[in-house]
C-alpha positions as CSV (number, residue, x, y, z in Angstrom):
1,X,7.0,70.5,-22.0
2,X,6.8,69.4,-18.0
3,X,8.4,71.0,-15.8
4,X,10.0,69.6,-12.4
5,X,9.5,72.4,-10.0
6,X,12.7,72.9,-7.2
7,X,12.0,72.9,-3.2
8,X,12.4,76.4,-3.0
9,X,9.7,77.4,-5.1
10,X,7.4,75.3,-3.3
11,X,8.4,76.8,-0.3
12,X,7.9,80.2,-2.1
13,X,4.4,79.3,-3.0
14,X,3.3,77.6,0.1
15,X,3.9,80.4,2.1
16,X,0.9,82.6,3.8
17,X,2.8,85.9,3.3
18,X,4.1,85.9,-0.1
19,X,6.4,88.8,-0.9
20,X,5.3,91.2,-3.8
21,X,8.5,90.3,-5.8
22,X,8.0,86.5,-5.3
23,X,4.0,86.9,-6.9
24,X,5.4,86.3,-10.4
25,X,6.5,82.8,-9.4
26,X,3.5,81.8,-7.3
27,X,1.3,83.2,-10.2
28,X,3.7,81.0,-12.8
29,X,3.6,77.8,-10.3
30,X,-0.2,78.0,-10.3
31,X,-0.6,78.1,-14.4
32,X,2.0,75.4,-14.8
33,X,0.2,73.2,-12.4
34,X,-3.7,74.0,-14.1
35,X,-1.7,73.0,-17.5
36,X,-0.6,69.6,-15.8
37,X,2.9,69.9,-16.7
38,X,4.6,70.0,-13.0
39,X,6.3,66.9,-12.2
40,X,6.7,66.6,-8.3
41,X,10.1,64.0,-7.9
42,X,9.6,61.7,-5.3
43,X,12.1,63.3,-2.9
44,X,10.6,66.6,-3.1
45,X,7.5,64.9,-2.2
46,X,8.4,62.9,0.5
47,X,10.0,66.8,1.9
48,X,5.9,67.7,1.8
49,X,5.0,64.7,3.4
50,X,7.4,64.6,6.5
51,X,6.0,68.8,6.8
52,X,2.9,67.4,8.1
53,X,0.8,69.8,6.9
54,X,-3.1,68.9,5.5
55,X,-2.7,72.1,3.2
56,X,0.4,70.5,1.3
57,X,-0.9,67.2,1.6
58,X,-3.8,68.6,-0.4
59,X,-1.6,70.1,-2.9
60,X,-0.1,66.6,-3.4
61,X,-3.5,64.9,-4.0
62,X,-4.0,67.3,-6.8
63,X,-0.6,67.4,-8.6
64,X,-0.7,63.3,-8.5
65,X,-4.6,63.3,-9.9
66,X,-3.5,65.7,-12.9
């Protein structure tokens, strides 16, 4: 099963200071996208892209390579 992951928890997980109650998530985020089953819409992405951010951009090169 994929999974098509919302802005928020990107947000969530991109943070530097995650807050202890939000680790679960992160800690989820990070399995699903080992496993390959995040699915990253095109307007979510296009969200990362006009952050400007080379960490983010990063992120994007792995989720489209899995």
């Amino acid at each position: 099963m994929n999974v098509i992951v919302d802005t928020c928890s990107w947000s969530v997980a991109l943070r530097r200071n995650i807050a202890p109650e939000m680790i679960s998530v992160v800690n989820q985020l990070q399995e699903l996208i080992t496993e390959g089953k995040v699915i990253l819409l095109g307007a979510i992405r296009q969200e990362f892209v006009t952050m400007n951010n080379l960490f983010v951009y990063g992120i994007i090169f792995v989720l489209l390579v899995i």
